[in-house]
N, C-alpha and C positions, 0 to 999 in steps of 0.2 A: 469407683469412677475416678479415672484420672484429672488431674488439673485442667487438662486442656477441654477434657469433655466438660466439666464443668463451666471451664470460661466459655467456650461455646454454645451449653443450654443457658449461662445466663444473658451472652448476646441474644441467641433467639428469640428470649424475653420479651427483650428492650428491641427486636427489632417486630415482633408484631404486635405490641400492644405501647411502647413507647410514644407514641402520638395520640393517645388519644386524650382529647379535653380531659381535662377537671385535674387538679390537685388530687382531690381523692385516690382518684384513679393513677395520677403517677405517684403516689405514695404506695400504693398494691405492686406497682411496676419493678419499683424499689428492693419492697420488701420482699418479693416473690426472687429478684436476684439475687439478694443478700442469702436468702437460702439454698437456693442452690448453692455457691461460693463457698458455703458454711461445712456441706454435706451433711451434716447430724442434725436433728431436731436439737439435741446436747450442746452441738456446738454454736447452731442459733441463738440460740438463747443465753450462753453464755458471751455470744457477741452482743447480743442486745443491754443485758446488764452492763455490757461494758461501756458501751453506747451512752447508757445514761447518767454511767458516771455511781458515784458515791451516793451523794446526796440526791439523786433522784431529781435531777435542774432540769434534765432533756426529755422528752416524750418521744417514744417508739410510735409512728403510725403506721400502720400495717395496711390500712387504705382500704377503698371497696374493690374488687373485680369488675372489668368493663363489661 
């Protein structure tokens, strides 16, 4: 998948499910982009680790699905 495909599924994202209520929910919006972005389940999660830092200060939410 190229770059641009990527930034393009992860706008398509944020353009149908971006609106909708609840924190939850744009926390799945989020995360559902960050992965695409990422392409690897590997590379997800090696950006989430990085996310949270060292000492483990920040929390990953990964959210409900609407």
């Amino acid at each position: 998948m190229t770059a641009q495909e990527k930034i393009n599924d992860a706008l398509d994202i944020a353009f149908q499910f971006g609106q909708i209520e609840g924190d939850h929910h744009r926390a799945w919006v989020i995360d559902q982009m960050v992965h695409v972005l990422c392409g690897t389940d590997e590379a997800y999660q090696k950006w989430v680790k990085e996310y949270k830092g060292p000492n483990s200060e920040y929390a990953w939410d990964t959210g409900i699905a609407p």
